[in-house]
C-alpha angles and dihedrals in degrees: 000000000000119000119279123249115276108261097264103031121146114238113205089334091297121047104077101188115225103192147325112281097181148327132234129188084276118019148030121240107206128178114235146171120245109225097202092053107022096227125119110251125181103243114199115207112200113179137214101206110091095006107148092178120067084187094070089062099048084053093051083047089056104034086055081045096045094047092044090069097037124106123169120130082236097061115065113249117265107236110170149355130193146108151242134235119207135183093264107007137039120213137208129219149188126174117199124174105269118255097226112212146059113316094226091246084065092046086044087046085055099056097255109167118203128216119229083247093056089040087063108037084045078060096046096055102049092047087052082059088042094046082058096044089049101046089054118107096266104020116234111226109196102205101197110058103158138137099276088051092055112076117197097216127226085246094056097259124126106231117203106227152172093040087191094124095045128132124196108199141031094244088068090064083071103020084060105026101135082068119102111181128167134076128292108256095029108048111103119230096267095056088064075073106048095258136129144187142170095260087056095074080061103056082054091053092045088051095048086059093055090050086052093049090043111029089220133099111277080222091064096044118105120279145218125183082336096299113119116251097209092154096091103056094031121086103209140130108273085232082065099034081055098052090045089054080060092059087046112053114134092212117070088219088052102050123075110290102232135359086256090053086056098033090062088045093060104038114025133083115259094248089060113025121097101214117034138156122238123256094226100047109009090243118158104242111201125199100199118062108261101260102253101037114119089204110131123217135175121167132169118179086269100035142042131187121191127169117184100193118200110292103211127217101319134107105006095353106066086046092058090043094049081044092048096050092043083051108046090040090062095040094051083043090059105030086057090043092049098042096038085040091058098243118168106274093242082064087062096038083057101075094050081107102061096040082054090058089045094060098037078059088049097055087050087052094045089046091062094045098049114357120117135197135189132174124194121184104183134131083017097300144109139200131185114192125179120197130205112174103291098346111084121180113200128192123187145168149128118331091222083059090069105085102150150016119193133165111247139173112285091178136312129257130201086340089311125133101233103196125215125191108256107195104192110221121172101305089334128100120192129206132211158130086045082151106058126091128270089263097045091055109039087049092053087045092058088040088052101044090047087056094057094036082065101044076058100057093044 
Protein backbone atom coordinates (compact mmCIF):
# COMPACT_ATOMS: atom_id res chain seq x y z
CA UNK A 1 0.00 0.00 0.00
CA UNK A 2 1.69 3.15 -1.18
CA UNK A 3 1.34 6.71 1.24
CA UNK A 4 -1.67 8.70 1.00
CA UNK A 5 -1.74 12.11 -0.54
CA UNK A 6 -0.65 15.10 1.93
CA UNK A 7 -4.09 16.88 3.34
CA UNK A 8 -4.20 20.12 0.48
CA UNK A 9 -2.79 18.78 -2.27
CA UNK A 10 -3.95 19.77 -5.68
CA UNK A 11 -5.27 16.70 -7.93
CA UNK A 12 -5.00 17.36 -11.74
CA UNK A 13 -5.25 21.18 -11.02
CA UNK A 14 -8.72 20.77 -9.62
CA UNK A 15 -9.46 18.11 -7.17
CA UNK A 16 -7.83 19.59 -3.43
CA UNK A 17 -8.26 16.43 -1.16
CA UNK A 18 -9.58 17.07 2.14
CA UNK A 19 -9.03 13.79 3.95
CA UNK A 20 -8.93 9.79 3.72
CA UNK A 21 -11.99 8.45 3.75
CA UNK A 22 -10.91 4.94 3.61
CA UNK A 23 -8.21 2.25 2.28
CA UNK A 24 -8.60 -1.00 0.25
CA UNK A 25 -5.86 -3.78 -0.60
CA UNK A 26 -5.06 -1.69 -3.18
CA UNK A 27 -6.28 2.29 -2.93
CA UNK A 28 -7.00 4.88 -1.05
CA UNK A 29 -10.56 6.49 -1.14
CA UNK A 30 -10.12 10.58 0.00
CA UNK A 31 -12.75 13.20 0.18
CA UNK A 32 -11.96 16.21 -1.79
CA UNK A 33 -13.22 19.46 -3.11
CA UNK A 34 -13.55 19.98 -6.78
CA UNK A 35 -12.25 23.10 -7.62
CA UNK A 36 -14.28 23.57 -11.10
CA UNK A 37 -17.65 22.88 -9.41
CA UNK A 38 -17.23 23.60 -5.74
CA UNK A 39 -19.04 20.15 -4.44
CA UNK A 40 -17.35 17.47 -2.33
CA UNK A 41 -16.68 14.02 -4.68
CA UNK A 42 -14.95 10.54 -3.31
CA UNK A 43 -11.83 10.32 -5.38
CA UNK A 44 -10.18 6.58 -5.50
CA UNK A 45 -6.26 6.49 -6.15
CA UNK A 46 -5.17 3.26 -7.34
CA UNK A 47 -1.14 3.10 -8.08
CA UNK A 48 0.84 1.59 -10.25
CA UNK A 49 3.97 1.44 -8.36
CA UNK A 50 4.16 -1.69 -6.47
CA UNK A 51 1.11 -3.14 -7.91
CA UNK A 52 1.70 -7.34 -8.09
CA UNK A 53 -1.83 -7.92 -9.53
CA UNK A 54 -2.76 -6.56 -13.30
CA UNK A 55 -5.65 -7.47 -12.53
CA UNK A 56 -6.12 -4.77 -10.01
CA UNK A 57 -5.75 -2.39 -12.56
CA UNK A 58 -8.26 -3.95 -15.29
CA UNK A 59 -10.83 -3.90 -12.31
CA UNK A 60 -10.08 -0.08 -11.48
CA UNK A 61 -10.49 0.36 -15.83
CA UNK A 62 -14.04 -1.20 -15.61
CA UNK A 63 -15.24 -0.09 -12.61
CA UNK A 64 -14.38 3.94 -14.14
CA UNK A 65 -16.15 2.35 -17.42
CA UNK A 66 -19.04 0.73 -15.58
CA UNK A 67 -19.92 4.13 -13.32
CA UNK A 68 -19.62 6.15 -15.98
CA UNK A 69 -23.08 4.52 -17.60
CA UNK A 70 -24.94 4.15 -14.39
CA UNK A 71 -27.61 6.21 -13.40
CA UNK A 72 -29.71 5.49 -10.66
CA UNK A 73 -30.37 8.13 -8.08
CA UNK A 74 -28.95 5.26 -5.55
CA UNK A 75 -25.80 4.96 -6.95
CA UNK A 76 -23.40 8.37 -6.60
CA UNK A 77 -22.77 10.19 -10.10
CA UNK A 78 -19.64 9.28 -11.91
CA UNK A 79 -17.69 12.58 -12.57
CA UNK A 80 -14.25 11.82 -13.84
CA UNK A 81 -11.76 9.45 -14.61
CA UNK A 82 -7.72 9.96 -15.45
CA UNK A 83 -4.50 9.54 -14.29
CA UNK A 84 -1.26 10.91 -13.28
CA UNK A 85 1.99 10.34 -14.27
CA UNK A 86 5.10 11.01 -11.54
CA UNK A 87 8.70 10.86 -11.70
CA UNK A 88 8.80 7.86 -10.50
CA UNK A 89 4.91 6.56 -10.23
CA UNK A 90 1.54 6.85 -12.45
CA UNK A 91 -1.85 6.98 -10.72
CA UNK A 92 -5.11 6.08 -11.47
CA UNK A 93 -8.26 7.88 -10.65
CA UNK A 94 -11.92 7.93 -10.60
CA UNK A 95 -14.25 10.82 -8.94
CA UNK A 96 -17.76 9.94 -8.16
CA UNK A 97 -20.37 12.46 -6.18
CA UNK A 98 -19.97 11.57 -2.49
CA UNK A 99 -22.69 9.56 -0.83
CA UNK A 100 -22.98 11.82 2.55
CA UNK A 101 -23.94 9.73 5.57
CA UNK A 102 -22.90 6.56 7.96
CA UNK A 103 -21.54 2.96 5.61
CA UNK A 104 -23.86 0.25 7.87
CA UNK A 105 -20.60 -1.45 9.27
CA UNK A 106 -20.05 1.90 10.93
CA UNK A 107 -23.55 2.07 12.10
CA UNK A 108 -23.11 -1.78 13.13
CA UNK A 109 -19.53 -0.72 14.77
CA UNK A 110 -21.51 1.72 16.67
CA UNK A 111 -23.85 -0.55 18.18
CA UNK A 112 -26.93 0.34 15.86
CA UNK A 113 -29.65 -2.22 16.33
CA UNK A 114 -32.26 -2.73 13.46
CA UNK A 115 -35.62 -3.42 13.76
CA UNK A 116 -37.11 -6.34 11.65
CA UNK A 117 -39.22 -3.15 9.65
CA UNK A 118 -35.95 -1.30 8.79
CA UNK A 119 -34.32 -4.69 8.03
CA UNK A 120 -36.39 -5.00 5.74
CA UNK A 121 -36.93 -1.43 4.08
CA UNK A 122 -32.93 -1.24 4.23
CA UNK A 123 -33.58 -4.70 1.76
CA UNK A 124 -35.90 -3.30 -0.22
CA UNK A 125 -33.94 -0.56 -1.21
CA UNK A 126 -30.88 -2.13 -2.19
CA UNK A 127 -32.78 -4.86 -4.33
CA UNK A 128 -34.68 -1.88 -6.10
CA UNK A 129 -30.68 -0.71 -7.16
CA UNK A 130 -29.96 -4.36 -7.86
CA UNK A 131 -33.17 -4.93 -9.82
CA UNK A 132 -31.68 -1.93 -12.08
CA UNK A 133 -28.11 -3.22 -12.19
CA UNK A 134 -29.44 -6.61 -13.18
CA UNK A 135 -31.94 -5.64 -15.90
CA UNK A 136 -29.20 -3.74 -17.69
CA UNK A 137 -27.65 -5.41 -21.21
CA UNK A 138 -25.37 -6.83 -19.91
CA UNK A 139 -26.36 -7.06 -16.49
CA UNK A 140 -23.89 -5.71 -13.91
CA UNK A 141 -23.55 -7.85 -11.35
CA UNK A 142 -21.67 -5.79 -8.05
CA UNK A 143 -20.03 -8.71 -6.11
CA UNK A 144 -19.39 -7.21 -3.00
CA UNK A 145 -22.47 -5.98 -1.57
CA UNK A 146 -21.71 -5.80 2.03
CA UNK A 147 -22.26 -3.57 4.74
CA UNK A 148 -19.17 -1.11 4.17
CA UNK A 149 -20.30 -0.76 0.44
CA UNK A 150 -24.27 0.48 1.59
CA UNK A 151 -24.34 4.17 2.83
CA UNK A 152 -27.35 5.22 4.78
CA UNK A 153 -27.57 8.80 3.44
CA UNK A 154 -28.03 11.71 5.27
CA UNK A 155 -31.36 11.90 3.48
CA UNK A 156 -32.47 8.34 4.67
CA UNK A 157 -31.71 6.62 1.63
CA UNK A 158 -29.66 3.80 1.45
CA UNK A 159 -26.71 4.68 -1.70
CA UNK A 160 -24.88 1.38 -3.57
CA UNK A 161 -20.95 2.22 -3.67
CA UNK A 162 -16.97 1.19 -4.39
CA UNK A 163 -17.93 -0.88 -7.78
CA UNK A 164 -14.39 -2.22 -7.75
CA UNK A 165 -15.45 -5.79 -7.76
CA UNK A 166 -17.83 -5.36 -10.19
CA UNK A 167 -18.40 -7.53 -13.41
CA UNK A 168 -20.29 -6.48 -16.14
CA UNK A 169 -21.34 -9.89 -18.39
CA UNK A 170 -21.98 -13.10 -18.04
CA UNK A 171 -18.78 -14.28 -20.24
CA UNK A 172 -16.56 -12.98 -17.47
CA UNK A 173 -17.89 -15.40 -15.31
CA UNK A 174 -15.75 -17.99 -17.65
CA UNK A 175 -12.98 -15.56 -19.47
CA UNK A 176 -11.76 -14.77 -15.62
CA UNK A 177 -12.62 -17.46 -13.89
CA UNK A 178 -9.36 -18.04 -11.75
CA UNK A 179 -10.54 -14.65 -10.05
CA UNK A 180 -12.24 -14.81 -6.72
CA UNK A 181 -13.23 -11.41 -5.55
CA UNK A 182 -15.67 -10.47 -2.57
CA UNK A 183 -15.37 -10.44 1.01
CA UNK A 184 -15.01 -13.56 3.50
CA UNK A 185 -18.27 -14.10 5.17
CA UNK A 186 -20.44 -12.66 2.20
CA UNK A 187 -19.22 -14.29 -1.02
CA UNK A 188 -21.63 -17.06 -2.16
CA UNK A 189 -20.18 -20.52 -3.03
CA UNK A 190 -19.79 -19.89 -6.51
CA UNK A 191 -17.68 -16.89 -6.08
CA UNK A 192 -14.71 -19.45 -4.28
CA UNK A 193 -14.57 -20.40 -8.39
CA UNK A 194 -14.41 -17.41 -10.04
CA UNK A 195 -17.93 -17.36 -11.00
CA UNK A 196 -20.89 -14.77 -10.74
CA UNK A 197 -24.29 -14.36 -11.24
CA UNK A 198 -27.11 -12.00 -10.60
CA UNK A 199 -28.45 -13.84 -7.70
CA UNK A 200 -25.08 -13.52 -6.17
CA UNK A 201 -25.38 -10.21 -5.41
CA UNK A 202 -28.26 -11.63 -3.32
CA UNK A 203 -26.71 -13.92 -1.37
CA UNK A 204 -24.40 -10.79 -0.48
CA UNK A 205 -27.26 -8.84 0.36
CA UNK A 206 -28.80 -11.65 2.34
CA UNK A 207 -25.59 -11.96 4.16
CA UNK A 208 -25.24 -7.96 4.94
CA UNK A 209 -28.84 -8.29 6.85
CA UNK A 210 -27.68 -10.92 8.97
CA UNK A 211 -24.58 -8.82 9.85
CA UNK A 212 -26.94 -6.11 10.68
CA UNK A 213 -29.11 -8.39 12.86
CA UNK A 214 -25.87 -10.01 14.46
CA UNK A 215 -23.42 -7.88 14.46
CA UNK A 216 -21.06 -10.75 13.52
CA UNK A 217 -19.62 -11.87 10.29
CA UNK A 218 -22.11 -14.14 8.40
CA UNK A 219 -18.48 -16.32 7.72
CA UNK A 220 -18.11 -17.06 11.55
CA UNK A 221 -22.07 -18.09 12.18
CA UNK A 222 -22.92 -21.69 12.61
CA UNK A 223 -23.31 -24.16 9.22
CA UNK A 224 -25.12 -26.79 7.80
CA UNK A 225 -24.33 -28.40 4.38
CA UNK A 226 -22.70 -24.95 3.77
CA UNK A 227 -25.79 -22.98 4.17
CA UNK A 228 -25.62 -20.55 6.97
CA UNK A 229 -28.05 -21.49 10.42
CA UNK A 230 -28.66 -17.99 11.52
CA UNK A 231 -32.04 -19.03 13.32
CA UNK A 232 -30.74 -19.62 16.17
CA UNK A 233 -28.91 -16.30 17.03
CA UNK A 234 -31.70 -13.90 14.90
CA UNK A 235 -34.81 -12.73 16.48
CA UNK A 236 -37.40 -12.42 13.25
CA UNK A 237 -40.64 -13.41 12.26
CA UNK A 238 -40.38 -17.01 10.67
CA UNK A 239 -42.23 -15.48 7.72
CA UNK A 240 -38.85 -13.30 7.43
CA UNK A 241 -36.25 -16.02 8.65
CA UNK A 242 -37.93 -18.03 5.72
CA UNK A 243 -37.46 -15.16 2.73
CA UNK A 244 -33.82 -14.59 3.87
CA UNK A 245 -33.18 -18.41 3.47
CA UNK A 246 -34.16 -17.58 0.00
CA UNK A 247 -31.20 -15.00 -0.33
CA UNK A 248 -28.95 -17.72 1.23
CA UNK A 249 -29.17 -20.66 -0.41
CA UNK A 250 -25.75 -22.31 -1.16
CA UNK A 251 -26.99 -23.80 -4.29
CA UNK A 252 -27.77 -21.22 -7.42
CA UNK A 253 -31.28 -23.66 -8.37
CA UNK A 254 -32.29 -23.31 -4.88
CA UNK A 255 -31.94 -18.83 -4.28
CA UNK A 256 -34.36 -16.41 -5.62
CA UNK A 257 -34.08 -16.23 -9.10
CA UNK A 258 -33.73 -12.55 -9.69
CA UNK A 259 -33.67 -9.21 -7.27
CA UNK A 260 -37.48 -8.54 -8.53
CA UNK A 261 -38.41 -11.97 -7.57
CA UNK A 262 -37.20 -11.11 -4.25
CA UNK A 263 -38.06 -7.92 -4.28
CA UNK A 264 -42.09 -9.04 -4.68
CA UNK A 265 -41.55 -11.49 -2.11
CA UNK A 266 -40.59 -9.09 0.27
CA UNK A 267 -42.92 -6.11 -0.46
CA UNK A 268 -46.31 -7.11 -2.21
CA UNK A 269 -49.48 -8.36 -0.94
CA UNK A 270 -50.00 -12.10 -1.36
CA UNK A 271 -52.92 -11.64 -4.01
CA UNK A 272 -50.18 -9.53 -6.56
CA UNK A 273 -46.73 -10.45 -5.96
CA UNK A 274 -44.93 -13.09 -8.18
CA UNK A 275 -42.93 -14.52 -6.00
CA UNK A 276 -44.36 -14.83 -2.02
CA UNK A 277 -43.69 -17.10 1.18
CA UNK A 278 -46.24 -18.96 2.69
CA UNK A 279 -47.85 -18.00 5.82
CA UNK A 280 -47.70 -21.09 7.15
CA UNK A 281 -43.70 -22.04 6.31
CA UNK A 282 -42.12 -19.29 5.12
CA UNK A 283 -41.55 -20.92 2.05
CA UNK A 284 -40.90 -18.82 -1.01
CA UNK A 285 -44.11 -19.75 -3.62
CA UNK A 286 -43.14 -18.81 -7.47
CA UNK A 287 -45.26 -18.40 -9.85
CA UNK A 288 -42.95 -18.83 -12.87
CA UNK A 289 -41.15 -22.29 -13.37
CA UNK A 290 -37.72 -21.97 -12.11
CA UNK A 291 -35.74 -21.47 -15.48
CA UNK A 292 -33.80 -25.17 -15.95
CA UNK A 293 -36.41 -27.47 -14.66
CA UNK A 294 -37.63 -29.97 -17.16
CA UNK A 295 -41.24 -30.30 -14.96
CA UNK A 296 -44.32 -29.95 -17.37
CA UNK A 297 -47.25 -28.29 -16.47
CA UNK A 298 -50.69 -27.30 -18.37
CA UNK A 299 -53.82 -26.02 -16.33
CA UNK A 300 -57.08 -24.43 -17.41
CA UNK A 301 -59.79 -23.46 -14.57
CA UNK A 302 -61.36 -27.35 -15.21
CA UNK A 303 -58.10 -29.29 -15.96
CA UNK A 304 -54.67 -29.60 -14.87
CA UNK A 305 -51.62 -31.67 -16.41
CA UNK A 306 -48.49 -32.10 -14.50
CA UNK A 307 -45.52 -34.56 -15.37
CA UNK A 308 -42.55 -34.73 -12.77
CA UNK A 309 -39.94 -36.61 -14.83
CA UNK A 310 -36.89 -38.45 -12.86
CA UNK A 311 -34.34 -35.52 -11.11
CA UNK A 312 -31.29 -37.04 -11.18
CA UNK A 313 -28.71 -36.83 -8.64
CA UNK A 314 -28.92 -32.61 -7.56
CA UNK A 315 -30.18 -30.76 -4.63
CA UNK A 316 -31.15 -33.46 -2.09
CA UNK A 317 -30.71 -35.84 -4.03
CA UNK A 318 -26.92 -35.92 -4.75
CA UNK A 319 -26.37 -35.41 -0.38
CA UNK A 320 -28.35 -38.63 0.35
CA UNK A 321 -26.52 -40.47 -2.59
CA UNK A 322 -22.89 -39.30 -1.43
CA UNK A 323 -24.52 -40.40 2.47
CA UNK A 324 -25.79 -43.60 1.20
CA UNK A 325 -22.75 -44.59 -0.38
CA UNK A 326 -20.61 -43.41 2.72
CA UNK A 327 -23.25 -45.63 4.80
CA UNK A 328 -23.65 -48.92 3.02
CA UNK A 329 -20.13 -49.00 2.38
CA UNK A 330 -19.42 -49.05 6.42
CA UNK A 331 -22.23 -51.39 7.19
CA UNK A 332 -21.04 -54.17 4.32
CA UNK A 333 -17.41 -53.39 5.77
CA UNK A 334 -18.62 -54.55 9.42
CA UNK A 335 -21.11 -57.03 8.81
CA UNK A 336 -18.23 -58.99 6.69
CA UNK A 337 -15.87 -58.30 9.21
CA UNK A 338 -18.29 -59.52 12.00
CA UNK A 339 -19.67 -62.65 10.15
CA UNK A 340 -15.88 -63.78 8.33
CA UNK A 341 -14.30 -62.80 11.77
CA UNK A 342 -16.60 -65.46 13.70
CA UNK A 343 -18.50 -63.12 15.75
CA UNK A 344 -21.82 -64.54 17.72
CA UNK A 345 -24.54 -64.32 15.36
CA UNK A 346 -26.47 -61.87 17.52
CA UNK A 347 -23.40 -59.66 16.81
CA UNK A 348 -24.46 -59.89 12.71
CA UNK A 349 -28.12 -59.72 13.27
CA UNK A 350 -27.29 -56.74 14.88
CA UNK A 351 -26.62 -54.54 11.96
CA UNK A 352 -30.21 -55.54 10.04
CA UNK A 353 -31.10 -51.92 11.17
CA UNK A 354 -28.79 -50.14 9.58
CA UNK A 355 -28.95 -52.05 6.44
CA UNK A 356 -32.64 -51.20 6.68
CA UNK A 357 -31.75 -47.40 6.74
CA UNK A 358 -29.36 -48.02 3.91
CA UNK A 359 -31.92 -49.24 1.66
CA UNK A 360 -34.48 -47.07 2.65
CA UNK A 361 -31.46 -44.37 1.32
CA UNK A 362 -31.15 -46.36 -1.69
CA UNK A 363 -34.89 -46.21 -2.74
CA UNK A 364 -34.64 -42.31 -2.22
CA UNK A 365 -31.72 -42.37 -4.43
CA UNK A 366 -33.39 -44.68 -7.02
CA UNK A 367 -36.57 -42.50 -6.86
CA UNK A 368 -34.67 -39.51 -8.13
CA UNK A 369 -32.92 -41.44 -10.81
CA UNK A 370 -35.95 -43.21 -12.31
CA UNK A 371 -38.92 -42.54 -10.65
CA UNK A 372 -41.96 -40.62 -12.61
CA UNK A 373 -45.28 -38.69 -11.46
CA UNK A 374 -48.24 -37.32 -13.24
CA UNK A 375 -51.20 -35.91 -12.07
CA UNK A 376 -54.10 -35.36 -14.12
CA UNK A 377 -57.37 -33.47 -12.68
CA UNK A 378 -60.10 -33.65 -15.86
CA UNK A 379 -64.07 -34.78 -16.16
CA UNK A 380 -63.97 -34.32 -12.13
CA UNK A 381 -61.62 -36.59 -11.55
CA UNK A 382 -58.06 -37.02 -10.53
CA UNK A 383 -55.56 -39.40 -10.70
CA UNK A 384 -52.00 -39.43 -9.23
CA UNK A 385 -49.81 -42.12 -10.55
CA UNK A 386 -46.18 -42.67 -9.57
CA UNK A 387 -43.66 -45.06 -11.97
CA UNK A 388 -40.60 -46.97 -11.08
CA UNK A 389 -39.50 -48.81 -13.62
CA UNK A 390 -42.34 -51.70 -13.94
CA UNK A 391 -43.95 -51.14 -10.83
CA UNK A 392 -46.59 -48.24 -11.14
CA UNK A 393 -48.78 -47.08 -7.89
CA UNK A 394 -51.97 -45.15 -8.85
CA UNK A 395 -54.31 -43.10 -6.56
CA UNK A 396 -57.77 -41.56 -7.82
CA UNK A 397 -60.60 -40.13 -6.89
CA UNK A 398 -63.07 -37.23 -7.26
CA UNK A 399 -61.72 -33.82 -8.35
CA UNK A 400 -64.18 -31.91 -5.59
CA UNK A 401 -62.13 -34.25 -2.91
CA UNK A 402 -58.83 -32.12 -3.56
CA UNK A 403 -59.11 -28.97 -1.07
CA UNK A 404 -55.21 -28.17 -0.29
CA UNK A 405 -51.74 -28.54 -1.09
CA UNK A 406 -49.16 -27.52 1.40
CA UNK A 407 -45.26 -28.21 1.73
CA UNK A 408 -44.55 -30.32 4.64
CA UNK A 409 -41.62 -32.11 6.18
CA UNK A 410 -40.72 -35.28 4.24
CA UNK A 411 -37.45 -36.00 6.86
CA UNK A 412 -34.70 -34.06 8.23
CA UNK A 413 -31.12 -34.06 7.28
CA UNK A 414 -28.43 -33.08 8.99
CA UNK A 415 -30.72 -31.17 11.05
CA UNK A 416 -32.18 -29.87 8.10
CA UNK A 417 -36.10 -29.68 7.36
CA UNK A 418 -36.28 -31.54 3.71
CA UNK A 419 -39.62 -30.55 2.46
CA UNK A 420 -42.19 -32.96 0.15
CA UNK A 421 -45.35 -31.75 -1.66
CA UNK A 422 -48.56 -32.97 0.51
CA UNK A 423 -51.67 -32.59 -1.73
CA UNK A 424 -54.98 -33.05 1.00
CA UNK A 425 -57.94 -35.36 -0.78
CA UNK A 426 -60.80 -36.51 1.11
CA UNK A 427 -59.00 -38.39 4.11
CA UNK A 428 -56.21 -38.94 2.01
CA UNK A 429 -53.10 -37.11 1.87
CA UNK A 430 -50.49 -37.71 -1.21
CA UNK A 431 -46.72 -37.20 -1.32
CA UNK A 432 -44.52 -36.29 -3.92
CA UNK A 433 -41.69 -34.33 -5.73
CA UNK A 434 -39.66 -34.72 -2.41
CA UNK A 435 -36.67 -34.60 -4.88
CA UNK A 436 -36.93 -31.49 -6.62
CA UNK A 437 -35.35 -28.21 -5.60
CA UNK A 438 -36.91 -25.34 -3.27
CA UNK A 439 -37.99 -23.49 -6.39
CA UNK A 440 -39.38 -26.43 -8.19
CA UNK A 441 -41.68 -27.25 -5.26
CA UNK A 442 -42.87 -24.36 -3.97
CA UNK A 443 -43.83 -23.31 -7.69
CA UNK A 444 -45.64 -26.31 -8.25
CA UNK A 445 -47.29 -25.71 -4.56
CA UNK A 446 -48.69 -22.32 -5.57
CA UNK A 447 -49.66 -23.97 -9.33
CA UNK A 448 -51.24 -26.46 -7.72
CA UNK A 449 -53.27 -24.40 -4.87
CA UNK A 450 -54.53 -21.77 -7.62
CA UNK A 451 -55.87 -24.51 -9.38
CA UNK A 452 -57.93 -25.60 -6.57
CA UNK A 453 -58.66 -22.28 -5.46
CA UNK A 454 -60.27 -22.10 -8.55
CA UNK A 455 -62.23 -25.70 -8.60
CA UNK A 456 -63.68 -23.84 -5.10
CA UNK A 457 -64.96 -20.94 -6.43
CA UNK A 458 -66.66 -22.83 -9.44
Amino acid sequence: MHEPQPIGTLVQARYKIMNVLGRGGSGITYRAEDAFTGRQVALKELSLKGLNDWKKLELFEREARVLEDLDHPAIPNYVDYFQVDIADNRLFYIAQEIAEGPSLAELVAAGARFTETEIERIAAEVLEVLQYLHGLNPPIIHRDIKPQNLIRGNDGRIYLVDFGAVQTAYREATAFGSTVVGTYGYMAPEQFRGQAYPTTDLYGLGATLLNLLTHQNPGDLPQKRLKIDFRPVVNVSEQFAGWLDGLLEPLLEDRFQSAEMALDALTKPVSTHRHRLSPHHGTPLVLHQPSGSKIRLSRSKRRLSLYIPPTGLRGESAGIALFALFWNGFVFVWTSAAFFGGAPIFFVLFSLPFWAVGAGMMWMVLNAFAAKTRLEVQNDLYTLTRQLFRWRQEHSGAARDLYSVELTTAYTQNSRPVKTIALSAGTQIHKFGTSLSTPEKAWLTSEIKAFIDDQSNH
